[in-house]
SEFILO-602829 format. One line per field, with one value per residue: residue number from 1; residue in three letters; y, z, x of N, C-alpha, C in turn. Coordinates in nm, 2 decimals. Layout:
SEFILO-602829
resi NUM_... $
resn ala_... $
n_Y Y_... $
n_Z Z_... $
n_X X_... $
ca_Y Y_... $
ca_Z Z_... $
ca_X X_... $
c_Y Y_... $
c_Z Z_... $
c_X X_... $
***
This chain:
SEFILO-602829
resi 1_2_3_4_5_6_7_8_9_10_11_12_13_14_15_16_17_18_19_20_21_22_23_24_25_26_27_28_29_30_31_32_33_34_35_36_37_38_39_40_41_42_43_44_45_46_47_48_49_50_51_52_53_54_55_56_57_58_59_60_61_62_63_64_65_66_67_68_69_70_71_72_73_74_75_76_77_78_79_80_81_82_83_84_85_86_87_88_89_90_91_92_93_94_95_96_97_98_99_100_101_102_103_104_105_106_107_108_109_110_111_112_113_114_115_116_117_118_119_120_121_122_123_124_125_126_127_128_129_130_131_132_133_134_135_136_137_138_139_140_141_142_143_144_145_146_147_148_149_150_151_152_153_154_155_156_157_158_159_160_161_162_163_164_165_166_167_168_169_170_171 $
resn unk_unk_unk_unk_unk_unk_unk_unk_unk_unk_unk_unk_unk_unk_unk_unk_unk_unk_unk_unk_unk_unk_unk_unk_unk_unk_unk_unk_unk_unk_unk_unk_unk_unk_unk_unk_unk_unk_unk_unk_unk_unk_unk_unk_unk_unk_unk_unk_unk_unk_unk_unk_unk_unk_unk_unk_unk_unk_unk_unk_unk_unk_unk_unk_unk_unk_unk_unk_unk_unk_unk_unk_unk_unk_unk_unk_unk_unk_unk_unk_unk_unk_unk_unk_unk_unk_unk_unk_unk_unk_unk_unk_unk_unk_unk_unk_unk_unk_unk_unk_unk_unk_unk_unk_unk_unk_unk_unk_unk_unk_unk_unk_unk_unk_unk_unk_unk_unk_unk_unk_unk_unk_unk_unk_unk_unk_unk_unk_unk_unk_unk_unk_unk_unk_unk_unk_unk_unk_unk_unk_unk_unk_unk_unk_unk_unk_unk_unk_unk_unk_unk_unk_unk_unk_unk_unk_unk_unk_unk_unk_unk_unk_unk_unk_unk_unk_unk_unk_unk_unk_unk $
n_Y 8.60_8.88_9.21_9.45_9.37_9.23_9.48_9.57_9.39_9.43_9.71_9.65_9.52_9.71_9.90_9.77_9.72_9.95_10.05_9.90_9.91_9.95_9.77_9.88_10.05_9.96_9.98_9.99_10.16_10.38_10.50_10.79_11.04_11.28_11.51_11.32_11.09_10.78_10.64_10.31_10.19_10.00_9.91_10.13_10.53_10.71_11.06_11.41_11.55_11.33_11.20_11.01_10.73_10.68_10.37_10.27_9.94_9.82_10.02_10.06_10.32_10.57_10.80_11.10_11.22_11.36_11.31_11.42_11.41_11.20_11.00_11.04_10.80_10.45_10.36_10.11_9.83_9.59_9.62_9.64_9.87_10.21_10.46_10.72_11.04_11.13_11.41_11.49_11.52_11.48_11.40_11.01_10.83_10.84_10.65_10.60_10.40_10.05_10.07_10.07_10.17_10.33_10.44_10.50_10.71_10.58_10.51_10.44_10.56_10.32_10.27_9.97_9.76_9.79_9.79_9.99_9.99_9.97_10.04_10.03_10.17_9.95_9.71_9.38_9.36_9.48_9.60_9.47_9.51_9.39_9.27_9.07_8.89_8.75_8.56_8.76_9.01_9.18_9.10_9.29_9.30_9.29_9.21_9.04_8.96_8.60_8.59_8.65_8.95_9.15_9.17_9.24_9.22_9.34_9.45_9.39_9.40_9.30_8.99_8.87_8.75_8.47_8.50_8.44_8.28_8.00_8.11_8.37_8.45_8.34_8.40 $
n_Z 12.58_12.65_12.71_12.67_12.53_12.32_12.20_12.11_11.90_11.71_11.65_11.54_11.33_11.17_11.11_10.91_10.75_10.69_10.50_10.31_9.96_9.84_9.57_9.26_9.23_9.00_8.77_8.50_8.27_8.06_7.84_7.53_7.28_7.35_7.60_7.86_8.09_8.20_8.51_8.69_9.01_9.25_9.62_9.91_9.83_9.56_9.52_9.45_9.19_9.26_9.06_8.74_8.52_8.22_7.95_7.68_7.49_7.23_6.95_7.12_7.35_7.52_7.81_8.04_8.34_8.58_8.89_8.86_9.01_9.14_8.95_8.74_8.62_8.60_8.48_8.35_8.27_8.35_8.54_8.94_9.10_9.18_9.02_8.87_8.73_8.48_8.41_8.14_8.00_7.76_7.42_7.41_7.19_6.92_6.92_7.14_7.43_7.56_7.86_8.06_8.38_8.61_8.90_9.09_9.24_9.22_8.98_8.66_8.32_8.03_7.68_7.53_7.27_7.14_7.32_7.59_7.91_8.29_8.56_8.87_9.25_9.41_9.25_9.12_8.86_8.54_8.49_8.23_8.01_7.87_7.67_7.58_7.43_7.50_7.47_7.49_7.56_7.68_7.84_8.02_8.15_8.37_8.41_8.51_8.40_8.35_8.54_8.61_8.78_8.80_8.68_8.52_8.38_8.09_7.97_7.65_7.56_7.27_7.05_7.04_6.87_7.04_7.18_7.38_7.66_7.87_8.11_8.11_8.10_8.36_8.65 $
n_X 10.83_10.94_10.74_10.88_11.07_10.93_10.84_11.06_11.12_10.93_10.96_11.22_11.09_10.92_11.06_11.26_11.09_11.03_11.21_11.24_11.20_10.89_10.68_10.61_10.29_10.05_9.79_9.48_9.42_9.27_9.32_9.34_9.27_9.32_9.42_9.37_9.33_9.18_9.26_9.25_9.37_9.41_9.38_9.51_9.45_9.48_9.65_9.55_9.74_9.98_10.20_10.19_10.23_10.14_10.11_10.09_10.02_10.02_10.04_10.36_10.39_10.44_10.36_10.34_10.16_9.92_9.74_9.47_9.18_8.87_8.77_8.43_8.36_8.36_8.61_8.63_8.40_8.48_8.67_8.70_8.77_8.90_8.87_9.00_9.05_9.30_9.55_9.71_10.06_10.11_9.87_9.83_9.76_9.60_9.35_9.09_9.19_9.27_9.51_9.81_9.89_10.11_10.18_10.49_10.73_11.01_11.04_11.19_11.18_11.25_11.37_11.37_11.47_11.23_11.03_10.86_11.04_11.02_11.21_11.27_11.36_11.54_11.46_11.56_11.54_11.40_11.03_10.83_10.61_10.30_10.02_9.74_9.50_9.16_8.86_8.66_8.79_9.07_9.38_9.62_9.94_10.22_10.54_10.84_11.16_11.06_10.84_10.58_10.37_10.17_9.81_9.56_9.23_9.07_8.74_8.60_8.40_8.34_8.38_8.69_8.99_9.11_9.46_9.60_9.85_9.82_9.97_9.95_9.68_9.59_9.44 $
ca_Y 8.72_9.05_9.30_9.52_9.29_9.20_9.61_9.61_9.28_9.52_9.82_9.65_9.46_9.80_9.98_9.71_9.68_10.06_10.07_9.81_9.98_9.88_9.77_10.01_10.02_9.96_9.99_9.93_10.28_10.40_10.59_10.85_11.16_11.41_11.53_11.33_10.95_10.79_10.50_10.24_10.15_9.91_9.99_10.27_10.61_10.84_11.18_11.46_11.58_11.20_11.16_10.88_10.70_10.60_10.29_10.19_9.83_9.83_10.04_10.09_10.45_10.64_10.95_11.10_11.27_11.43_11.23_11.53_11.36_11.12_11.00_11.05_10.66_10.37_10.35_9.96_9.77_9.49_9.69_9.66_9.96_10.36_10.55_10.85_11.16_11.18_11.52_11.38_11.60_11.51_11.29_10.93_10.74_10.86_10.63_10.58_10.20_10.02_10.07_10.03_10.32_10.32_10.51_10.51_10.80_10.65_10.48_10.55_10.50_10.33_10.23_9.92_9.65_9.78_9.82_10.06_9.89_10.03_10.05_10.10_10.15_9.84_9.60_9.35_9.34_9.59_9.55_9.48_9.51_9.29_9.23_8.95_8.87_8.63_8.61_8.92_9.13_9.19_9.07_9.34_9.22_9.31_9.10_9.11_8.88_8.55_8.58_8.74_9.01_9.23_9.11_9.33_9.21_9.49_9.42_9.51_9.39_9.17_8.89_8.91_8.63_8.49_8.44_8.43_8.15_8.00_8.17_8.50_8.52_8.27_8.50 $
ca_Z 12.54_12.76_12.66_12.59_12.39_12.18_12.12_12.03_11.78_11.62_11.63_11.40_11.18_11.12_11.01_10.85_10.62_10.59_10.43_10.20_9.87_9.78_9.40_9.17_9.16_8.87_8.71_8.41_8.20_7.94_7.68_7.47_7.19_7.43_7.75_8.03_8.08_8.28_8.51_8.83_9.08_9.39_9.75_9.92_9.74_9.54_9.58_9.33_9.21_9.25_8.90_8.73_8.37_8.14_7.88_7.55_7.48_7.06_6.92_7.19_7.35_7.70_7.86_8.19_8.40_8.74_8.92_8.88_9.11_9.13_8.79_8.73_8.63_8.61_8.39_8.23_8.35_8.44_8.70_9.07_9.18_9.25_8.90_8.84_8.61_8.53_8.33_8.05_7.96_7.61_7.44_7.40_7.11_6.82_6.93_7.27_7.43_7.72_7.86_8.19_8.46_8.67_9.03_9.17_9.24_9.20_8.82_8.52_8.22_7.90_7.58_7.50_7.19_7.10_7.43_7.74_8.04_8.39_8.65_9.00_9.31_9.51_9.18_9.04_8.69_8.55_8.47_8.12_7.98_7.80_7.60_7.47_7.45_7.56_7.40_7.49_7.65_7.69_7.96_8.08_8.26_8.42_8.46_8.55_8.32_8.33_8.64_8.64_8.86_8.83_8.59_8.48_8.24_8.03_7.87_7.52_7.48_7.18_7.03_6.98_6.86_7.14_7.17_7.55_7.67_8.02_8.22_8.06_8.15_8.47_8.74 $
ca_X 10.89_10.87_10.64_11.00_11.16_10.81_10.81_11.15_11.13_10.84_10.98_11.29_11.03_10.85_11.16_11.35_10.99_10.96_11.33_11.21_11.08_10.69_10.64_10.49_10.15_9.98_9.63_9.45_9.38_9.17_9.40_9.26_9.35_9.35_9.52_9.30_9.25_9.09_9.31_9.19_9.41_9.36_9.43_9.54_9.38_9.63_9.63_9.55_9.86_10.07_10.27_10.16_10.31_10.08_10.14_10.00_10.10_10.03_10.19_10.44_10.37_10.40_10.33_10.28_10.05_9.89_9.59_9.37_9.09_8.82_8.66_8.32_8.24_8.50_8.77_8.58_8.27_8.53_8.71_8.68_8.88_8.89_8.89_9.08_9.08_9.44_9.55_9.86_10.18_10.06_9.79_9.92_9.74_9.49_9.23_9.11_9.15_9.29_9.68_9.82_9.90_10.22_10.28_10.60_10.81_11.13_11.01_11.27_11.12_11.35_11.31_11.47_11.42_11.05_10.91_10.90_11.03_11.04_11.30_11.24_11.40_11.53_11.40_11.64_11.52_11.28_10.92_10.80_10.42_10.24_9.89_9.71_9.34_9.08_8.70_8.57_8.92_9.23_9.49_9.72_10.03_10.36_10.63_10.98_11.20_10.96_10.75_10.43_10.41_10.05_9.75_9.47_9.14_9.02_8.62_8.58_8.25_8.29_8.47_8.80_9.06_9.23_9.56_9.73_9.87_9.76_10.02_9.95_9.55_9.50_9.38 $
c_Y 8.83_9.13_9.42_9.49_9.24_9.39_9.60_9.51_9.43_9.58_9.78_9.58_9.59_9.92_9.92_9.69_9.85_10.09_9.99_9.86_9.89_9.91_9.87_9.96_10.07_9.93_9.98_10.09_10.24_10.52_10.67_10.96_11.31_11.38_11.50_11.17_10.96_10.62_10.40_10.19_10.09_9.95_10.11_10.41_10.69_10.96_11.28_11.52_11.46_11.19_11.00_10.88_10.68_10.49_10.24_10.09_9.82_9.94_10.11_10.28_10.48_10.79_10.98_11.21_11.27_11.38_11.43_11.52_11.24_11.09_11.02_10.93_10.59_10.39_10.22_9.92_9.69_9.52_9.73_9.74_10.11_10.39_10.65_10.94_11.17_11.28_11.48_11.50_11.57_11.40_11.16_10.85_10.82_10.83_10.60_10.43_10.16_10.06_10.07_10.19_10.28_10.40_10.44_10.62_10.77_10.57_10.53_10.41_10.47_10.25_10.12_9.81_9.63_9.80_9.87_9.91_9.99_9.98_10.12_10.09_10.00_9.72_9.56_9.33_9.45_9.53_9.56_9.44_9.44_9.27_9.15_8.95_8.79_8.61_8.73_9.01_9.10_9.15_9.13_9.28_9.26_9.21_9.13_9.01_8.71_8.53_8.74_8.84_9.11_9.15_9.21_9.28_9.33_9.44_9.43_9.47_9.34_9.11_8.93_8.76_8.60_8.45_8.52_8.28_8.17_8.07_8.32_8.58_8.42_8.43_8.53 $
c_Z 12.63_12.66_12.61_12.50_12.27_12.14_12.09_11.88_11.69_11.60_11.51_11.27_11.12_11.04_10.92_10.71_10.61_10.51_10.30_10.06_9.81_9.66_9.38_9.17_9.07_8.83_8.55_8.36_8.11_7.90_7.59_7.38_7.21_7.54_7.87_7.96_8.22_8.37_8.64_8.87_9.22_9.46_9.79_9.81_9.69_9.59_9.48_9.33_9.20_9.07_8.87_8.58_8.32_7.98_7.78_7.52_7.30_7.02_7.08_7.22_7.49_7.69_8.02_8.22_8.55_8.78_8.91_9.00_9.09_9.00_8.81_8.68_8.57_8.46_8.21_8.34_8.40_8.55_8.81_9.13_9.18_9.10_8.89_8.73_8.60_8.36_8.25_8.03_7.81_7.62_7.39_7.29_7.06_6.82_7.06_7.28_7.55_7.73_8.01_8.23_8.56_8.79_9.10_9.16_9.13_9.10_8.76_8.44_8.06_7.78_7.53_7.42_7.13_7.20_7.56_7.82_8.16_8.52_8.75_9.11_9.42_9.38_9.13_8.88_8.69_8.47_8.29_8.10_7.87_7.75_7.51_7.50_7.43_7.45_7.37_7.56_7.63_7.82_7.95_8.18_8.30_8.47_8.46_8.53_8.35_8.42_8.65_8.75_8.88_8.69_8.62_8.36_8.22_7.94_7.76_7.48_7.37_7.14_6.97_6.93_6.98_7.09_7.28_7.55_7.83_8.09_8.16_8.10_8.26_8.57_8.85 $
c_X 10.83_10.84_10.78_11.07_11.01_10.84_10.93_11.20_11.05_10.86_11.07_11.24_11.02_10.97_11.24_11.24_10.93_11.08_11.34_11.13_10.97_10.74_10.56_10.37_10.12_9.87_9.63_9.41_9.30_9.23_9.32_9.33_9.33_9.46_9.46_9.28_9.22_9.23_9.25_9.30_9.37_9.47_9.45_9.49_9.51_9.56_9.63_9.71_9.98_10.06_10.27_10.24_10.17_10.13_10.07_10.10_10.12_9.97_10.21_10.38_10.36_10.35_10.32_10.24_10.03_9.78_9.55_9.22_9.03_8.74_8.55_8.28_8.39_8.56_8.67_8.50_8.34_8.65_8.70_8.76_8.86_8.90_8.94_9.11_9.28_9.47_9.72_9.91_10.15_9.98_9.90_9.89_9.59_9.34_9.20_9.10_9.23_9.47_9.69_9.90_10.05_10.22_10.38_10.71_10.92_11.11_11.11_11.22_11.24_11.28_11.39_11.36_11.28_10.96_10.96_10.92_11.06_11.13_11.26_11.31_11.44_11.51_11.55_11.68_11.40_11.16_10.89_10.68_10.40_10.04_9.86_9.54_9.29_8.95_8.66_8.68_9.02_9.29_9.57_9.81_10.17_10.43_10.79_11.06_11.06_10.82_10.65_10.42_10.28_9.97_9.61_9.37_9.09_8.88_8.60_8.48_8.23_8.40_8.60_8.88_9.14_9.33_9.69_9.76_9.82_9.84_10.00_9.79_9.51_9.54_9.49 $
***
């Protein structure tokens, strides 16, 4: 392949995969009975100011919010990722506890059958959230009719009852 035709294969990868919309990213929060959680996301850094969702899985509950900046100490001891102050449009739940975080612009958020689900650009089916728990945590998860699609452990530092099934907390 000539060095003009290898840049012009690239050139149509690199546009035909920037017209492609990227999945929402999504993180693991820490919910609270104010107006500020706290959420972790992997990869790329947001930006203060990027509009985020937030999700409480029991009882059902959203809200959204503005990264405000960098947290001051992670989100949970069992998360490997960036932390983020994020400043809420209202508080979302009485007590504070784990819930999952949402960026994506083009996100619409609905309410259907008992539980948020999200709709995003380019997706064929929309994402729906999920919690179950292990020994000692919780398993956060997104999925998009049966296939698993993000997975998040959350610590809680003591025993809880489990009850996931194996496709709901393998890694």
């Amino acid at each position: 392949m000539s060095r003009s035709s290898w840049l012009l294969a690239s050139l149509a990868v690199a546009l035909w995969a920037g017209a492609a919309p990227a999945s929402p990213r999504l993180g693991a929060a820490l919910l609270g009975s104010d107006t500020t959680a706290c959420a972790a996301f992997r990869g790329d850094p947001l930006r203060v100011g990027d509009h985020v969702f937030l999700f409480g899985i029991d009882p059902p509950s959203v809200t959204d919010g503005w990264i405000a900046g960098p947290a001051s100490k992670p989100c949970n001891t069992a998360l490997d990722a960036p932390a983020y102050l994020v400043r809420l449009r209202r508080p979302i739940d009485d007590e504070p506890g784990p819930g999952i975080a949402l960026f994506d612009p083009s996100a619409r958020v609905e309410y259907l059958d008992g539980e948020f689900v999200v709709r995003t650009e380019g997706a064929a089916a929309p994402l729906q959230f999920r919690q179950c728990a292990s020994n000692e945590g919780l398993h956060l998860t997104a999925w998009r009719g049966n296939r698993r699609t993000w997975h998040e452990y959350w610590y809680l530092g003591f025993d809880v009852e489990p009850n996931c099934s194996e496709k709901e907390s393998a890694p």
